[in-house]
Backbone as a printed PyTorch tensor [residue, N CA C, xyz], in Angstrom:
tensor([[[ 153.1100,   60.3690, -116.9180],
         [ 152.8030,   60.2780, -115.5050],
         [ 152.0580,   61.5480, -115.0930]],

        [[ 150.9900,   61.0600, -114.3220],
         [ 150.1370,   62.2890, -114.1250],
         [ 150.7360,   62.9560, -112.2600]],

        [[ 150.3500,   64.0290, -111.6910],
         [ 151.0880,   64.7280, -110.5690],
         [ 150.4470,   63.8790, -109.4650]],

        [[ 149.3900,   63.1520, -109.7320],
         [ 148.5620,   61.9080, -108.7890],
         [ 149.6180,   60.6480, -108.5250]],

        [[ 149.9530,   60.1640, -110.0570],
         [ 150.8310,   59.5020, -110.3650],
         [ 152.0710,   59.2220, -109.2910]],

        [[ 152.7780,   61.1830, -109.2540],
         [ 154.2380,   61.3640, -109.0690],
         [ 153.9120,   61.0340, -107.4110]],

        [[ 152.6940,   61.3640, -106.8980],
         [ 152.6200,   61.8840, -105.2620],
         [ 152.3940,   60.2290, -104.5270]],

        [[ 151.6440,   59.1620, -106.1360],
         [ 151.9910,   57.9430, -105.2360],
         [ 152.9150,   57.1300, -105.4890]],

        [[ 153.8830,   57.7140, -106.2150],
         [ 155.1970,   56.7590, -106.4030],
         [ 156.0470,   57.2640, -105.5590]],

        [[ 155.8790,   58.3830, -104.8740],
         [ 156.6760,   58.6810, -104.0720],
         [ 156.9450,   57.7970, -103.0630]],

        [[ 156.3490,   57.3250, -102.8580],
         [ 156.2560,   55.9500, -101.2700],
         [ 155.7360,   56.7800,  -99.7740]],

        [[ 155.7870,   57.9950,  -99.8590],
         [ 155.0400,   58.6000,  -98.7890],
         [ 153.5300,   58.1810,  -98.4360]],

        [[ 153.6830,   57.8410,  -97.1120],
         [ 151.9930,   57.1830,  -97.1780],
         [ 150.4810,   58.6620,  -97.5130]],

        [[ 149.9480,   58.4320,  -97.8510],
         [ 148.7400,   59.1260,  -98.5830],
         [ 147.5260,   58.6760,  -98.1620]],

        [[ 146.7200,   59.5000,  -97.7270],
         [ 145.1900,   59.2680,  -97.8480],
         [ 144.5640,   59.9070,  -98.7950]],

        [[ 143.6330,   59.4130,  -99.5460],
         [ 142.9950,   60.4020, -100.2660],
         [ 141.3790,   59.8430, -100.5530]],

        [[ 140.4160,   61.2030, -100.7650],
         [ 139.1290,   60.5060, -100.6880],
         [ 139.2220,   60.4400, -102.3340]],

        [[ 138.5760,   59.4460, -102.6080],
         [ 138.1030,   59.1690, -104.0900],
         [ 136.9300,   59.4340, -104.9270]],

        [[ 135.9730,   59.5410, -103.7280],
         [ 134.6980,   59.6000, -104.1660],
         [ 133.8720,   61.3830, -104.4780]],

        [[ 135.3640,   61.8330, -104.4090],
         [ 134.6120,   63.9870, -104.4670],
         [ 134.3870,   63.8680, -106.2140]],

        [[ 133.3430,   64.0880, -106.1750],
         [ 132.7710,   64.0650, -107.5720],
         [ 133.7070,   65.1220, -108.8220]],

        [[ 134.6710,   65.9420, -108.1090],
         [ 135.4990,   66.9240, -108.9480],
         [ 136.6640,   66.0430, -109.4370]],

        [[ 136.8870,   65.1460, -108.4530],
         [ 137.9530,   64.8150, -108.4990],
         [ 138.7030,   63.8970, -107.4370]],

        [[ 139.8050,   63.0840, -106.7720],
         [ 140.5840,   62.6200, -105.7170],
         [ 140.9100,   63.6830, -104.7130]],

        [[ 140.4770,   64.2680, -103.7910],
         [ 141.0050,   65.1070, -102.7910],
         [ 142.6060,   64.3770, -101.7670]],

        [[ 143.0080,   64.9540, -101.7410],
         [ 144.3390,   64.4790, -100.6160],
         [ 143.6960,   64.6830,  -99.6390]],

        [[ 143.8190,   63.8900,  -98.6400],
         [ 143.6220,   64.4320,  -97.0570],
         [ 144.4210,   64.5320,  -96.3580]],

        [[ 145.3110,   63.4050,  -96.1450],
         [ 146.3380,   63.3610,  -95.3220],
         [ 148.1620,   62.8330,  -96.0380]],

        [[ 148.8390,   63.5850,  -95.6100],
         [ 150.2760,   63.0760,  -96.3190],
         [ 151.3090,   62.8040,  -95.0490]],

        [[ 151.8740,   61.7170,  -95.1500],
         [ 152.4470,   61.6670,  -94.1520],
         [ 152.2810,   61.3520,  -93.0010]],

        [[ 150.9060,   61.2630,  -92.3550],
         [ 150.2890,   61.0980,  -91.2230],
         [ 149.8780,   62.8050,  -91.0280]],

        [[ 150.0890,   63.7720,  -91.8580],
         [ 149.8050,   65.3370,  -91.7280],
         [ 148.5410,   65.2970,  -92.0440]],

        [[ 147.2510,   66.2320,  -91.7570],
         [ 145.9600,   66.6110,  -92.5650],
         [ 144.9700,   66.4780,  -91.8680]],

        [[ 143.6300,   65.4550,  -92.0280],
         [ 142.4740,   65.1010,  -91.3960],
         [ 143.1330,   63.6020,  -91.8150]],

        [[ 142.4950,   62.9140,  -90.4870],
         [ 141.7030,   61.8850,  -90.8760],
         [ 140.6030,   60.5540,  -91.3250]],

        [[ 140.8030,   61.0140,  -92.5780],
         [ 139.8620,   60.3060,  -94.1620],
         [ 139.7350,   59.0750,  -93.4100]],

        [[ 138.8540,   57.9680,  -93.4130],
         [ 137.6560,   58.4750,  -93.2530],
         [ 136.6080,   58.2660,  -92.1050]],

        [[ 138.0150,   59.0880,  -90.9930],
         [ 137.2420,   58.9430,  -89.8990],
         [ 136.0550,   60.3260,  -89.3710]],

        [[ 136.9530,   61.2530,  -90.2310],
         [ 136.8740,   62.5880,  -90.2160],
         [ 136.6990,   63.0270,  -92.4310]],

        [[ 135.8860,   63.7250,  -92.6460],
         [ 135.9520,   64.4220,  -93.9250],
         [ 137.5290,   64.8560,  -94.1940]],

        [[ 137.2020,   64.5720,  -95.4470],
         [ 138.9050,   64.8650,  -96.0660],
         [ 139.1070,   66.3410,  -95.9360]],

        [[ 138.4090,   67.0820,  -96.2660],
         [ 138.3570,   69.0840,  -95.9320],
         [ 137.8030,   69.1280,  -94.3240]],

        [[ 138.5460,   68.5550,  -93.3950],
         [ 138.0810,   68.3880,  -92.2620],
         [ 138.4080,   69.4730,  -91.1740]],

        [[ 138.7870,   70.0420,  -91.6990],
         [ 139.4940,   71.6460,  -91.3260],
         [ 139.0520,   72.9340,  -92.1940]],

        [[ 138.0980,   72.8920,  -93.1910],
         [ 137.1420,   73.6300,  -93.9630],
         [ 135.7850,   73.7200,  -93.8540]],

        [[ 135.6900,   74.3620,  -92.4500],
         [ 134.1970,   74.6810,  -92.0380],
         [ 133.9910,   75.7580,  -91.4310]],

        [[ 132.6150,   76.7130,  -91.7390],
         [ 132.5650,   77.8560,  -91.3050],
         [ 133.1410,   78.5260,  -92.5330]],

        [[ 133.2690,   80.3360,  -92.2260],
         [ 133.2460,   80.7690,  -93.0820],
         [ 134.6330,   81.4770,  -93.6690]],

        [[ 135.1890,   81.4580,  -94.5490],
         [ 136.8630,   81.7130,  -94.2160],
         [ 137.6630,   81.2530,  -93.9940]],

        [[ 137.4260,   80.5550,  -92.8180],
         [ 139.1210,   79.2590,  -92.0420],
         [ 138.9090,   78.0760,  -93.0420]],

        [[ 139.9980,   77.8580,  -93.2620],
         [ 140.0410,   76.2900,  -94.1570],
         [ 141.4490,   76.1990,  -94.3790]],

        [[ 141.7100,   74.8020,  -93.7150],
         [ 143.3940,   74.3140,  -94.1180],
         [ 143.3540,   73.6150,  -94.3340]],

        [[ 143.8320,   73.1380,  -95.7850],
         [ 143.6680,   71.7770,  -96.6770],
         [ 145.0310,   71.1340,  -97.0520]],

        [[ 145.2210,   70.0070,  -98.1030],
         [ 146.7730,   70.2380,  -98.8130],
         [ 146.8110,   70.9150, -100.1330]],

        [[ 147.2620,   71.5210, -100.6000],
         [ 147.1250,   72.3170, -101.7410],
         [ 148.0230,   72.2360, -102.6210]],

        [[ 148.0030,   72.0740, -103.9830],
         [ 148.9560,   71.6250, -105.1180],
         [ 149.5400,   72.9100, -105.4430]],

        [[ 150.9270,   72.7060, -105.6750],
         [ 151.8590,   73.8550, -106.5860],
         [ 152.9060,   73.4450, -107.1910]],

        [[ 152.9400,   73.6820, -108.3180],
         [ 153.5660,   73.4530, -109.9560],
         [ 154.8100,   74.2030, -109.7290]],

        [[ 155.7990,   74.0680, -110.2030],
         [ 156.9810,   75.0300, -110.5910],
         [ 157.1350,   75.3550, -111.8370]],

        [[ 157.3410,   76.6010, -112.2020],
         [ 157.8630,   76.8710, -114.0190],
         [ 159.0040,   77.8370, -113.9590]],

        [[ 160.4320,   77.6150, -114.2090],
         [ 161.2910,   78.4130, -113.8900],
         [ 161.2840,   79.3940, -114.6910]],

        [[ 160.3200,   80.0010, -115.2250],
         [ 159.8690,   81.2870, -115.4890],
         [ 159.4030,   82.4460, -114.0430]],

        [[ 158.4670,   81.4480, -114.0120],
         [ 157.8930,   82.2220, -112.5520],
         [ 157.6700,   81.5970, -111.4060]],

        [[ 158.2600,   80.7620, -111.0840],
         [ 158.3970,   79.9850, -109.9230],
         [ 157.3170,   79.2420, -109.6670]],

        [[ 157.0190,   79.1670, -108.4840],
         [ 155.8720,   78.0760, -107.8620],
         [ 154.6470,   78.8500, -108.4590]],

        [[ 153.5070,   78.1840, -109.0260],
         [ 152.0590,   78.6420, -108.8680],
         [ 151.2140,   77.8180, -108.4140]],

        [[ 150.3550,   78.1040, -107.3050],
         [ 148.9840,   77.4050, -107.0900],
         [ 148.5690,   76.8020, -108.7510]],

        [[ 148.4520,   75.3980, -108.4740],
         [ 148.1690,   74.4170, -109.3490],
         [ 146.3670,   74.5210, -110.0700]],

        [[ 146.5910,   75.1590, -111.3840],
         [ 145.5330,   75.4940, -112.2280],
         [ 144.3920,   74.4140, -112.2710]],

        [[ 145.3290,   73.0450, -112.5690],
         [ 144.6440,   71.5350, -112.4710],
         [ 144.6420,   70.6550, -111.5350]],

        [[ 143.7460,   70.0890, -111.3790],
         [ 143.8650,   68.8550, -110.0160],
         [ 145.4920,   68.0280, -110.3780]],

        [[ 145.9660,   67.0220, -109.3820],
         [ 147.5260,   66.2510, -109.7400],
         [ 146.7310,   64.9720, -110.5930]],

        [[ 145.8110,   64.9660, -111.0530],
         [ 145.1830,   63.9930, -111.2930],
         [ 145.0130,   64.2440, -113.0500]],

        [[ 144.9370,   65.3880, -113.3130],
         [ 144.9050,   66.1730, -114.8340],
         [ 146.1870,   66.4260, -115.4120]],

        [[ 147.4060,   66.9220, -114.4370],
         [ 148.3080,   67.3440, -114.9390],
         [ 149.4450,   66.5070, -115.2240]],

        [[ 149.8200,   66.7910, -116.5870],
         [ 150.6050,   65.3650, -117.4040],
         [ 151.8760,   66.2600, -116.6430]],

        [[ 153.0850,   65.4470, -116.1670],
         [ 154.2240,   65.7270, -116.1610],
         [ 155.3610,   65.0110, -116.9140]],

        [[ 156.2790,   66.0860, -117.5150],
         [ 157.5390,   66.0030, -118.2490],
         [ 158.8830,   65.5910, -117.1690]],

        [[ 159.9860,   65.1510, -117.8790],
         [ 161.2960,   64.8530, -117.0660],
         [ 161.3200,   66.5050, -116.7050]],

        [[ 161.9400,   66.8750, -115.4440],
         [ 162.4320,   67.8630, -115.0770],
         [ 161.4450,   69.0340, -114.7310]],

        [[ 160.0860,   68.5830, -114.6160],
         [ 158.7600,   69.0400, -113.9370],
         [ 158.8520,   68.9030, -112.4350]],

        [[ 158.4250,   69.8260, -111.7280],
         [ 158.5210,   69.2550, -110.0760],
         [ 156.7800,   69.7110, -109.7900]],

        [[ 156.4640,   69.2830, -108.7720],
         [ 155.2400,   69.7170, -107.8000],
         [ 155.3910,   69.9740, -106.6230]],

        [[ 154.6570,   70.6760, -105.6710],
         [ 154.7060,   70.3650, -104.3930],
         [ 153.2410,   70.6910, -103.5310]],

        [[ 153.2870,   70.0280, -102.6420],
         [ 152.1600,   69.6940, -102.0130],
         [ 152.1690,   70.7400, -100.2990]],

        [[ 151.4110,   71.4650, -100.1810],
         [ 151.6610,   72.4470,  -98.9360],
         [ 150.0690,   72.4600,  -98.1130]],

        [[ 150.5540,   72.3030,  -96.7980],
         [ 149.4240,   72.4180,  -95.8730],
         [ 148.8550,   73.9150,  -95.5850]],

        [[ 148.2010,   74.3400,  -96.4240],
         [ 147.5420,   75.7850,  -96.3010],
         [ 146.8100,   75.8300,  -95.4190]],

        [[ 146.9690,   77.0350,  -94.1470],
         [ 146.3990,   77.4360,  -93.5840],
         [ 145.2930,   78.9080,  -94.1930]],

        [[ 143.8570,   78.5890,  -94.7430],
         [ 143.5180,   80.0250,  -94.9720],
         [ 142.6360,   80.4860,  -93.7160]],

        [[ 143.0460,   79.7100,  -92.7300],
         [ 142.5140,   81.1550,  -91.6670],
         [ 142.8950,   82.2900,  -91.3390]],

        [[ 144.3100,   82.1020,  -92.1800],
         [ 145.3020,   83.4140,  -91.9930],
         [ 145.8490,   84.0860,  -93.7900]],

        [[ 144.3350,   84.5700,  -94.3040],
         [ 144.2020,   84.8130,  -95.7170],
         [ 145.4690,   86.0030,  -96.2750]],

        [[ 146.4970,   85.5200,  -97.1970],
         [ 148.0240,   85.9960,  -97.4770],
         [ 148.6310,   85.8720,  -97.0980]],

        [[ 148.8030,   84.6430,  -95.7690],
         [ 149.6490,   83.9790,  -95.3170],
         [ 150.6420,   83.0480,  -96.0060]],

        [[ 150.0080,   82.4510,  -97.0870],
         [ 150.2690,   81.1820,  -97.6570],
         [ 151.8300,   81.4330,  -97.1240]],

        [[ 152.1450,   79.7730,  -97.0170],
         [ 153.7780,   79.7180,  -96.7100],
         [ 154.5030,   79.9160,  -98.0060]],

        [[ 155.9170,   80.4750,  -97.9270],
         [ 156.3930,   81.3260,  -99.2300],
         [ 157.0390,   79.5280,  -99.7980]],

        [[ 157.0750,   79.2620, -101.0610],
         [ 157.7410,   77.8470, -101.2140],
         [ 159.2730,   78.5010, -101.5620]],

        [[ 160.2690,   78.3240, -101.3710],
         [ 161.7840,   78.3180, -101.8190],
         [ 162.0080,   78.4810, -103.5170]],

        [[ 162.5670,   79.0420, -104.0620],
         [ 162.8390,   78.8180, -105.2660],
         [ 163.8900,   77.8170, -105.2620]],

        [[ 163.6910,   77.1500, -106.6270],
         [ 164.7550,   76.0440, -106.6300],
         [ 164.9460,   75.1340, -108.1280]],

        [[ 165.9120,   74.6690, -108.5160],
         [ 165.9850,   74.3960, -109.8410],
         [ 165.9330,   72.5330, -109.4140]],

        [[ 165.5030,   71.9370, -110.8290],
         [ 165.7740,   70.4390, -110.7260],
         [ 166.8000,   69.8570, -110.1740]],

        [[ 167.9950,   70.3090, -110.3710],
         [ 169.0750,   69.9390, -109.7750],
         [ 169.3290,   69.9320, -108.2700]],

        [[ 168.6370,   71.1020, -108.2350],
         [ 169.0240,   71.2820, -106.6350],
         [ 168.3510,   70.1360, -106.0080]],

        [[ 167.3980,   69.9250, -106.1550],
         [ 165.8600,   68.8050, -105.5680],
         [ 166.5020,   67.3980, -105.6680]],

        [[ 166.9390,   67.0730, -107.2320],
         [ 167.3630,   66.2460, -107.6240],
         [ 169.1630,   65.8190, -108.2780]],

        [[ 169.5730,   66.8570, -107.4660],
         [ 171.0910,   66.9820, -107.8050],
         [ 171.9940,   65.5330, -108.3800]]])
């Protein structure tokens, strides 16, 4: 199962554009984001600097959460792998929201 996979089995409703030549962009989760495609999926990424998108992050209980190296669309996941998906604001650059540390169990107790 790929992290594309995990985000639409979740049953959370999803928008996503299909057609970004890199790859599936998320736009909206939840009814949260822009909306695709009334509005551009990076519909909050204009100008120079400000941009708030959804942004992928991996857990490795080595070192906790990292900004996601690969699109959710590349990355194969194992039993006891988590992801998470965060509405980044970079108009406020080192802001990023801090994610919680947390083990499988806890998530999935």
């Amino acid at each position: 199962m790929s992290g594309e996979d995990l985000l639409e089995a979740s049953g959370i409703s999803l928008t996503r554009d299909t057609t970004n030549p890199m790859g599936p962009l998320v736009c909206s989760i939840d009814g949260d984001g822009c909306d695709y495609p009334r509005e551009t999926c990076l519909c909050r990424c204009r100008g120079a600097g400000a941009c708030s998108y959804w942004a992928y992050f991996n857990w490795n209980a080595q070192e906790g959460w990292s900004y996601a190296a690969l699109g959710a669309g590349q990355r194969s996941l194992r039993d006891g792998d988590m992801d998470a998906w965060v509405w980044l604001d970079r108009a406020l650059p080192g802001q990023d929201p801090p994610l919680p540390e947390m083990t499988f169990d806890t998530v999935c107790g």
